[in-house]
N, C-alpha and C positions, 0 to 999 in steps of 0.2 A: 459689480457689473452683472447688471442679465440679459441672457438674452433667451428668444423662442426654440421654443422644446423641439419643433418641426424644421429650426436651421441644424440643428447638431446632425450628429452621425455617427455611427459607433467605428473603433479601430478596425481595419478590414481584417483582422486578424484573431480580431477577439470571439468570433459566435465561434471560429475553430479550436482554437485554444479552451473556451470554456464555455458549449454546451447546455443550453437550455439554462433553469433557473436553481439557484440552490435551494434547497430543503428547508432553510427559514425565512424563505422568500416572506411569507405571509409576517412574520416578524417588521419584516424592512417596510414591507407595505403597509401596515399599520401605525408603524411611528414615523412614516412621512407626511400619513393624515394627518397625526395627530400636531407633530412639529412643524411639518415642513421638511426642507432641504437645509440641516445648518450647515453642512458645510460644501466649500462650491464645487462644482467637477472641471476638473481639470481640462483646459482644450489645446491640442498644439498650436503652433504659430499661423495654421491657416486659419483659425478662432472657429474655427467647426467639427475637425475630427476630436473625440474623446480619447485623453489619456487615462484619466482616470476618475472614475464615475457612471460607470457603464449602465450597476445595478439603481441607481439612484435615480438618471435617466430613463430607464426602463419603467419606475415606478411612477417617473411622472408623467408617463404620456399610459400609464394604466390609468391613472388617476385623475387624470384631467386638468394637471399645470398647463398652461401657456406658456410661462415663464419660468426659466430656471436660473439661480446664480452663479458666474463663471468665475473660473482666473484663465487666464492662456499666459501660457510658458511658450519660449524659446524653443521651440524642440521642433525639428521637422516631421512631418505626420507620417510618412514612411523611412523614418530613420531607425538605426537599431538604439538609439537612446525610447525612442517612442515604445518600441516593441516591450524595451526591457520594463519601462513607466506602467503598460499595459498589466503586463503579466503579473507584477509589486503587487499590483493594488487590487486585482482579483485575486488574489492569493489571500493579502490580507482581509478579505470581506468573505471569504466565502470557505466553508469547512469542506477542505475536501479528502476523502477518502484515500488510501496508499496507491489504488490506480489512478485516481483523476490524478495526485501528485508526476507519479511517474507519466502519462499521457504525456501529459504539459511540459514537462525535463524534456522529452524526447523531440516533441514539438519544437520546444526553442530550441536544442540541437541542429535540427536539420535545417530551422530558418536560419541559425547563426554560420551552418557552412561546418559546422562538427562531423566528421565523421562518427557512425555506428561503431561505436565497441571503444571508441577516445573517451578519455575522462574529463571530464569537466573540470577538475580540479588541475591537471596540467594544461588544459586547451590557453589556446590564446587569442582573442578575440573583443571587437571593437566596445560587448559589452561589457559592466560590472559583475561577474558573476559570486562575484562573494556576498554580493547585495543581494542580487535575486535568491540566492540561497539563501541566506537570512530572512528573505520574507515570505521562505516557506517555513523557518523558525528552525530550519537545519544547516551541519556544515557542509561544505561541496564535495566532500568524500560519503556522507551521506548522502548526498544527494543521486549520485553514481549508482548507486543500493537500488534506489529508487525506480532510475532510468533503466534497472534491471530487471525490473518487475515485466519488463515489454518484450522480455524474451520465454518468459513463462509460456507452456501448451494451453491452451482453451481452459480445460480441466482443472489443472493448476489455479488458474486465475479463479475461475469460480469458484475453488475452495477457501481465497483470500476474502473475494466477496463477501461468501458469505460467515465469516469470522470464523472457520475451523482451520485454517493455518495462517498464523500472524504473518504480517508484512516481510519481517527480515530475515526468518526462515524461510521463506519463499524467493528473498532473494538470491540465499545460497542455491537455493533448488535450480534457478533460473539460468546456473553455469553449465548445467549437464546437460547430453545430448537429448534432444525432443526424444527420441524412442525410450530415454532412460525415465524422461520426466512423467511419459504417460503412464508408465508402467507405476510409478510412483505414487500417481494421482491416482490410481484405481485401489489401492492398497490403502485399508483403514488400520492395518498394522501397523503400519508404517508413519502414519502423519500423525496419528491419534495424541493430543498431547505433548508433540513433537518441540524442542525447545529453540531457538536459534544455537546455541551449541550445538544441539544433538541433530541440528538441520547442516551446521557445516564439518562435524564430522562425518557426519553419512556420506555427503557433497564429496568429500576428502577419497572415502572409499569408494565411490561409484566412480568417480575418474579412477581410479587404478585399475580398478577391473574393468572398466568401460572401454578400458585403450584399444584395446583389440576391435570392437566396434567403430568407432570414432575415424580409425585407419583404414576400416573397411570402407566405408562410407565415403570419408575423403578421396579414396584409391578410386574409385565408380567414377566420381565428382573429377576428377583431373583425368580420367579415359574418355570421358563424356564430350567437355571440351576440346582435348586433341584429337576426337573422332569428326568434329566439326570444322578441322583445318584440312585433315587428313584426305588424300585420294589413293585412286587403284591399291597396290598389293599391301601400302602403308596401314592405307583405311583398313582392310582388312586383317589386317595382324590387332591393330587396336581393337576394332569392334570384337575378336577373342579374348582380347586381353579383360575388353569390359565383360564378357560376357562371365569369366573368370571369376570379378570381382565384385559383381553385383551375387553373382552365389555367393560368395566370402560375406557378403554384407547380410545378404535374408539367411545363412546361416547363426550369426554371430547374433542378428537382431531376435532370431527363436533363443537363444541363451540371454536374451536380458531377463525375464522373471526368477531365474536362478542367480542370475547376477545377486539383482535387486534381494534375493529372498540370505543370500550370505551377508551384503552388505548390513541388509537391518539389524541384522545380530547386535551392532557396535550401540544400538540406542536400549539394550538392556540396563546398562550403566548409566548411574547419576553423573552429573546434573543433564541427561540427555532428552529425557523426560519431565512432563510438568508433574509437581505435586498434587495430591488432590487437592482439590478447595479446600480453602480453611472456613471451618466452621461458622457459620452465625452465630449475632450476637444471641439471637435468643436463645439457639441449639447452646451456647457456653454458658449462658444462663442457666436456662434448664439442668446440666448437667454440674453445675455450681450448687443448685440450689437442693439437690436431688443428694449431695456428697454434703450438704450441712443437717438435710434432714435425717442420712444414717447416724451422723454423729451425736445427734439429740437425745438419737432413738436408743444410742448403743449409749449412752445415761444413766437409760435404766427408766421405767417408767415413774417409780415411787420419789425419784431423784429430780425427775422433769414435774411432778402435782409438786413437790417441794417447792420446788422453786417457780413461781405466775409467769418471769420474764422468759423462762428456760420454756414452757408451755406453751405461751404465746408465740414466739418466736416459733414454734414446731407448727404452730398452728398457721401462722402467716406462709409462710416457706412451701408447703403444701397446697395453699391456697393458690402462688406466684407459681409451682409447679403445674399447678392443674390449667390457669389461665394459660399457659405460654403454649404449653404440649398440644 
């Protein structure tokens, strides 16, 4: 079945969920000139919203189709079977990086009616969620990991970005309180090299000492509120008691860098840290080639003219030394 490129319409849900074009778009667009559409996009049961086929569609109203090839399924166009249909098949077409993953988890969270800070893996809910976690190619407790990454500080994030702290160390990072995490982010002592172990033991120890903070902070946060019920001599006893605890808070909040500066101690210890890179092939080369050519040498020269293969061999060695270095 086909129908026109200009009856369809994309999932009202999907430019949110997934954001402009992926990065090998020009890939997709190039083997649609070249083949076509083989295979068809998916429409729900109103035979016009797209469940799955978004990027495919997209390419052929760049390209200049009329016509595209359909199927339509059963599926109601705003049902959460659609949603989940939606989200499967942009997952699987499109490479996305550990924020666009977590984006998306958190996304379907709130449409699915999850509260913030519930796990996916216990939620319960009208979709398949072991599915959609599989066609991010993880399990739903990883997945969780992910949907943590949305609690990272600014700073945080951009250090994921741009690959100086891997994904699941950053998830650990993403449990401590904002004041601890920025302090974190600014510290190249601290991240440099940093391993996902060596991320949730730090994680381990900045809550211990963090507590004191976190109480502060809470203490303000619950004065604040009952300052908002509160009237006459009530209000007034609260609004001291906030004023109390908000010092207890910019107190305890000037002691995070000292926090932060005991806690790092624990990443002196393997495996808390990365190793250095291991060598290239050629650096192992070279230094292979460099330890047969002492051996030659330590021969003895009159022992190396003796022997043409022994000579040769010294000769070549030297020559692979000199190319590679």
């Amino acid at each position: 079945m086909e129908k026109k490129v200009d009856e369809l319409r994309p999932h009202p849900l999907n430019g949110e969920f997934f954001p402009g074009k992926p990065d090998n778009w020009h890939v997709i667009l190039n083997d649609i000139k070249e083949r076509g559409i083989q295979n068809p996009i998916i429409l729900a049961s109103d035979g016009k919203t797209i469940l799955a086929g978004h990027l495919r569609w997209e390419a052929a109203k760049e390209i200049g189709l009329e016509e595209v090839p359909v199927e339509i399924r059963d599926i109601a166009p705003d049902s959460n079977d659609a949603l989940s249909f939606m989200v499967m098949d942009n997952i699987a077409r499109r490479h996305l990086s550990p924020l666009e993953i977590s984006s998306a988890v958190r996304k379907l969270k709130e449409h699915l009616g999850i509260r913030q800070g519930a796990r996916l893996d216990l939620a319960k809910t009208p979709v398949n969620l072991s599915e959609v976690a599989e066609s991010f190619g993880l399990s739903l407790r990883q997945l969780n990991r992910y949907d943590s990454l949305n609690n990272l500080v600014p700073k945080l994030r951009e250090r994921v970005e741009n690959g100086e702290l891997p994904a699941m160390a950053a998830a650990e990072l993403s449990r401590l309180a904002p004041e601890i995490q920025q302090e974190v982010a600014a510290r190249n002592d601290v991240l440099q090299g940093i391993t996902v172990a060596g991320a949730r033991e730090l994680r381990r120890k900045l809550e211990k000492e963090s507590r004191p903070l976190v109480k502060a902070m809470q203490g303000a946060e619950k004065m604040e509120k009952a300052l908002e019920k509160a009237e006459g001599e009530k209000a007034e006893e609260i609004r001291r008691l906030l004023e109390e605890a908000r010092a207890e808070y910019e107190n305890r909040k000037r002691m995070v860098p000292e926090v932060v500066s005991n806690a790092v101690k624990v990443l002196e210890e393997a495996p808390f840290r990365e190793r250095p890179p291991a060598k290239s092939a050629a650096e192992l080369t070279v230094a292979l080639c460099r330890r047969l050519a002492d051996c030659l040498v330590k021969l003895g020269h009159e022992d190396v003219e003796k022997t043409p293969e022994l000579a040769e061999a010294l000769r070549k060695v030297k020559v692979l030394v000199n190319e590679l270095v």
